[in-house]
C-alpha positions as CSV (number, residue, x, y, z in Angstrom):
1,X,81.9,102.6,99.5
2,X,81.5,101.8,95.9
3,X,84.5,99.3,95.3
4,X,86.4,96.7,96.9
5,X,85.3,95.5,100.7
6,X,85.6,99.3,102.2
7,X,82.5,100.3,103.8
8,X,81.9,103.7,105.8
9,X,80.1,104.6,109.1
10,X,79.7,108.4,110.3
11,X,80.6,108.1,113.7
12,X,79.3,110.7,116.4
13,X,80.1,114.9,115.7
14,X,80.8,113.9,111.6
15,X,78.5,116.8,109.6
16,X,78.8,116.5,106.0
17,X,80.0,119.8,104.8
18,X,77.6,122.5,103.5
19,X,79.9,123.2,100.5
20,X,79.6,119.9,99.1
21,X,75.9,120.2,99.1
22,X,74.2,122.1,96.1
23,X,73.9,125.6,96.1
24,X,70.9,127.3,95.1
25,X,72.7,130.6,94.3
26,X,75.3,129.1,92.9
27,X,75.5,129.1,89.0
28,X,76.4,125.3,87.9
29,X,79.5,124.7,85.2
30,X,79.1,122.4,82.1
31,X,80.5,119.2,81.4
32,X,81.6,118.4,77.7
33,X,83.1,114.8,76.4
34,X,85.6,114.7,74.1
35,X,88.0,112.6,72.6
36,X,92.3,112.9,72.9
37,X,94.2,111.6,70.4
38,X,97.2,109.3,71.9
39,X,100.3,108.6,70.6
40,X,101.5,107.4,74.1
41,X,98.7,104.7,74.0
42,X,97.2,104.4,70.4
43,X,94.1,105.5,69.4
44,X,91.6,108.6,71.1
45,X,91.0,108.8,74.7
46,X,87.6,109.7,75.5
47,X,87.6,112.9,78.6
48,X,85.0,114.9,80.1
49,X,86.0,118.6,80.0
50,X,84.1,120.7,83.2
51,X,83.5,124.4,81.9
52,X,82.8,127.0,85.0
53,X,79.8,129.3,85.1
54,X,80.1,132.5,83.3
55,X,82.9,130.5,81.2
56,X,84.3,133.0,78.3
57,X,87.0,131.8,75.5
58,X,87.7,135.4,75.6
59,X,89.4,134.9,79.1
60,X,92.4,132.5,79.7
61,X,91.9,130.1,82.2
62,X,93.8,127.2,84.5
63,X,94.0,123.8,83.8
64,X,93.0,120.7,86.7
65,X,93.4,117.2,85.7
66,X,91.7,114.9,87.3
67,X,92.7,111.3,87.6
68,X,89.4,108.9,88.3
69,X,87.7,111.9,87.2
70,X,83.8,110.7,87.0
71,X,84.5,109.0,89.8
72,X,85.4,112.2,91.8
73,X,82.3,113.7,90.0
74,X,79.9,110.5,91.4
75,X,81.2,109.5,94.4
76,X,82.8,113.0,95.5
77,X,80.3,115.7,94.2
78,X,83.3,117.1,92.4
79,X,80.8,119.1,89.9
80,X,79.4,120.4,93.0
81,X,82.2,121.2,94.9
82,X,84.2,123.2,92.2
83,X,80.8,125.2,91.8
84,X,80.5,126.5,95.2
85,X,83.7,127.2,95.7
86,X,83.9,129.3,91.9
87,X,80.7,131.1,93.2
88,X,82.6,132.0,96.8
89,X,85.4,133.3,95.2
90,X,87.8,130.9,96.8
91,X,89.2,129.3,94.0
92,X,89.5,130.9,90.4
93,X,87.0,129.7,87.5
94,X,89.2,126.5,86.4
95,X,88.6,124.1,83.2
96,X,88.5,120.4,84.7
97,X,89.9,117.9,82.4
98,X,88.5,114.5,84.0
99,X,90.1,111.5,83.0
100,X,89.1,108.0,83.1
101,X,91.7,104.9,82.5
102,X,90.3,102.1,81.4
103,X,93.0,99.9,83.4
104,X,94.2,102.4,86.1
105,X,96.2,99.3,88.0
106,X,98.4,99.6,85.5
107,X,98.1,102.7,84.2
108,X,98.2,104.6,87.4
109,X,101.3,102.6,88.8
110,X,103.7,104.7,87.9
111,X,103.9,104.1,84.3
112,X,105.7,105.7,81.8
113,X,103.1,105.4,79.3
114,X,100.7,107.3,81.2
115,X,103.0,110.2,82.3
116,X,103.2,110.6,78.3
117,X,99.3,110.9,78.0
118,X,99.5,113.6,79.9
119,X,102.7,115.6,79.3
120,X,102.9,114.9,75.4
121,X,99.3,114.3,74.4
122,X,96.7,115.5,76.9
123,X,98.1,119.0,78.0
124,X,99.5,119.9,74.8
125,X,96.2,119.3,73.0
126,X,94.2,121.0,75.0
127,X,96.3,124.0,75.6
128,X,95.7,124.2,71.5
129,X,91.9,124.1,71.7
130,X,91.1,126.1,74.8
131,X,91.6,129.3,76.1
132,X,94.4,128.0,79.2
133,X,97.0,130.2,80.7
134,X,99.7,127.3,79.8
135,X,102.2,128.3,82.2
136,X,103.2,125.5,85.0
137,X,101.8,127.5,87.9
138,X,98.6,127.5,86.1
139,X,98.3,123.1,85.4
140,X,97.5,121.1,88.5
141,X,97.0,117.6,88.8
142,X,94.7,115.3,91.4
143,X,94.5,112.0,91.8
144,X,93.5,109.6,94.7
145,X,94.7,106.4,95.9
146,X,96.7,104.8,92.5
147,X,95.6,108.6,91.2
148,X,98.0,109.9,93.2
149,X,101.0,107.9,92.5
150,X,100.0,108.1,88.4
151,X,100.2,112.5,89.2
152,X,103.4,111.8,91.7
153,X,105.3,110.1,88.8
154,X,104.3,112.2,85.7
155,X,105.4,115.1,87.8
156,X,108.6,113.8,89.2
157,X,109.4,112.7,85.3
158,X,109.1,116.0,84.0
159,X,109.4,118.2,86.7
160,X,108.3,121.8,86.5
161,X,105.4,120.8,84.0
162,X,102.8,120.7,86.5
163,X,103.6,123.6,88.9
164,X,100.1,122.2,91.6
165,X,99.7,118.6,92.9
166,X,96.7,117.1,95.3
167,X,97.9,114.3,96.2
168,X,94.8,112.5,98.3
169,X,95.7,108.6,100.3
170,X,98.8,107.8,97.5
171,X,99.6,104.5,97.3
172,X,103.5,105.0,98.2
173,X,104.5,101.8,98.9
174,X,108.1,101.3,99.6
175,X,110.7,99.2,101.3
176,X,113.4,100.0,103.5
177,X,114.6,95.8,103.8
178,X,113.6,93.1,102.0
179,X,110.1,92.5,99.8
180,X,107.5,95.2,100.4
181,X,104.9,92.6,100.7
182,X,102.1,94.6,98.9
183,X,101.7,92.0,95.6
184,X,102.9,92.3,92.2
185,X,100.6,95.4,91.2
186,X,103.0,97.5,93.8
187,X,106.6,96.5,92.0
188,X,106.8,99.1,89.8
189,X,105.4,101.8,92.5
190,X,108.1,100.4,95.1
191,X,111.0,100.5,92.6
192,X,109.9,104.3,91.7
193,X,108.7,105.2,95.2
194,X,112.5,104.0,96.3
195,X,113.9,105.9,94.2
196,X,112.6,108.8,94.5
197,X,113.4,108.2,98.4
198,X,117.1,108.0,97.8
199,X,117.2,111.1,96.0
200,X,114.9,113.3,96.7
201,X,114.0,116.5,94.0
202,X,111.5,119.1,93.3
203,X,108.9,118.3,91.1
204,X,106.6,120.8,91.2
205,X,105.7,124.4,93.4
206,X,102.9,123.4,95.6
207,X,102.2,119.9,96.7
208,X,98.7,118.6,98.9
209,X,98.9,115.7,100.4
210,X,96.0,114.5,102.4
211,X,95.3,110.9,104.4
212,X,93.2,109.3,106.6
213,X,94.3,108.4,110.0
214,X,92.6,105.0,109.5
215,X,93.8,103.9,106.3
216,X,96.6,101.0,106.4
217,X,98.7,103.4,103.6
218,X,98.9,105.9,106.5
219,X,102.4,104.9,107.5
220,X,103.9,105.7,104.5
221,X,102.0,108.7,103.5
222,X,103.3,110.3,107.0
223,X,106.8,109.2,106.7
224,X,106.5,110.4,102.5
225,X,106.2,114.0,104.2
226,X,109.8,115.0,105.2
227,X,111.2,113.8,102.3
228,X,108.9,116.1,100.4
229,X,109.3,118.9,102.6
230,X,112.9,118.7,102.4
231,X,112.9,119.8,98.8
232,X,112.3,123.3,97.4
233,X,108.3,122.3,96.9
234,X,105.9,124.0,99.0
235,X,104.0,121.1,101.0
236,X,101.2,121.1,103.4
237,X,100.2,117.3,104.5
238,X,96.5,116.8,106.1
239,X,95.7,114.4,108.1
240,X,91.3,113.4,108.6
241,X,90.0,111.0,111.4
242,X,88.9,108.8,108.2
243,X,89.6,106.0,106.0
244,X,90.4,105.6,102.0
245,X,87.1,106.1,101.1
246,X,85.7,109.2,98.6
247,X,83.9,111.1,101.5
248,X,87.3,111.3,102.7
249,X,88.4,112.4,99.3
250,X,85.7,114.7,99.2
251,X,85.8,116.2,102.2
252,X,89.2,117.7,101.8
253,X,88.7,119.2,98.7
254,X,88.1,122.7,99.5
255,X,91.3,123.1,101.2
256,X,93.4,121.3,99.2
257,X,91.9,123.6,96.1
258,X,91.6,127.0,97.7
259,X,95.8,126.7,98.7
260,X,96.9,125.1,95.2
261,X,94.6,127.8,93.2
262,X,93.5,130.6,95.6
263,X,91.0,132.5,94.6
264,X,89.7,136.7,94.6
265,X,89.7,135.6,98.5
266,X,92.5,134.6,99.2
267,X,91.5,132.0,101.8
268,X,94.1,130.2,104.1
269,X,92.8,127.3,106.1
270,X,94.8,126.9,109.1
């Protein structure tokens, strides 16, 4: 694995999935960087905008945000992915803002400061310069790890604004008694994640939440799940014989994507 001491081993009957692989017929998107200017956190934020095949500013498209974005696009083929599944017709053509925080274990823990990035300078901004639908149903978010609890808490601080979250191995730390034990970087995620426990609300339409069955943040992504579900949000919660790693990440991609933003296909994976 690229960071910290996580390493991965493909144990017997794993195949890494053909649609993560490049596809000959497939027609590849564009990437484009870009700069955001920030009132939330001074100064311009550099992005990377991903542009499908066949891309038209005559057509009106959807918005994904991705937090740790060229890190989805290195270590998760992300570019590759969203390809294929554009060419199969299982997701709509989408324009992929990909983000990249310069200190994401701070900005990512469930600060305020970041869910204004997003909400008051990045979305706004772009839904001025590019041809995006704008409507909530139509703006996802992703992140993974810290990625997801950065989506989890713009969303749940402005709910309805993002109507589609992938949410992939959140760091949802909580406690039920006493300290949670997890270090000073968790605080702020424990007194938001508690929160949100004791009184539980809809923040967006469709929520997917994905884990690995191996990953020590497993217990409180499974019990995260009913408290979710018993809102008004749509959730579907996978669980992968894997760890917190990006082929993890990666490999659950297609589902998580085809249900938030079906495409022409339709496609349900069961």
């Amino acid at each position: 694995d690229p960071f910290g001491a996580n390493s991965v081993c493909h144990a017997s009957g794993y195949a890494t999935p053909e649609w993560t692989q490049p596809d000959p017929d497939a027609r590849k998107g564009t990437l484009e960087d870009r700069g955001i200017r920030s009132r939330a956190f001074g100064g311009v934020r550099p992005i990377t905008l991903y542009y499908p095949a066949r891309f038209r500013p005559s057509r009106r498209y959807p918005l994904l945000v991705v937090h740790d974005g060229l890190d989805y696009v290195r270590y998760a083929s992300l570019t590759t992915v969203l390809d294929n599944l554009v060419h199969r017709f299982e997701i709509p053509g989408m324009i992929v803002a990909l983000t990249q925080s310069p200190n994401r274990l701070d900005e990512y823990a469930a600060s305020d400061v970041h869910t204004r990035f997003l909400t008051e300078d990045l979305v706004p901004q772009l839904e001025r310069a590019l041809p995006l639908i704008g409507t909530p149903a139509s703006r996802g978010l992703v992140g993974a790890s810290l990625g997801a609890v950065g989506a989890f808490h713009a969303a749940a601080h402005q709910p309805g604004f993002f109507g589609r979250l992938l949410l992939q191995s959140g760091s949802f730390a909580f406690s039920d008694i006493g300290d949670h034990e997890r270090g000073p970087i968790f605080d702020r995620i424990v007194e938001f994640v508690n929160a949100y426990r004791a009184d539980p609300h809809a923040v967006t339409d469709r929520l997917f939440l994905s884990s690995g069955m191996y990953e020590s943040i497993i217990y409180e992504n499974r019990s995260f799940v009913p408290v979710l579900q018993g809102t008004s949000m749509d959730v579907r919660y996978v669980e992968a014989r894997d760890g917190h790693n990006w082929e993890n990440w990666r490999d659950r991609l297609r589902e998580g994507l085809s249900w938030l933003f079906p495409g022409p296909l339709w496609m349900v994976y069961e």
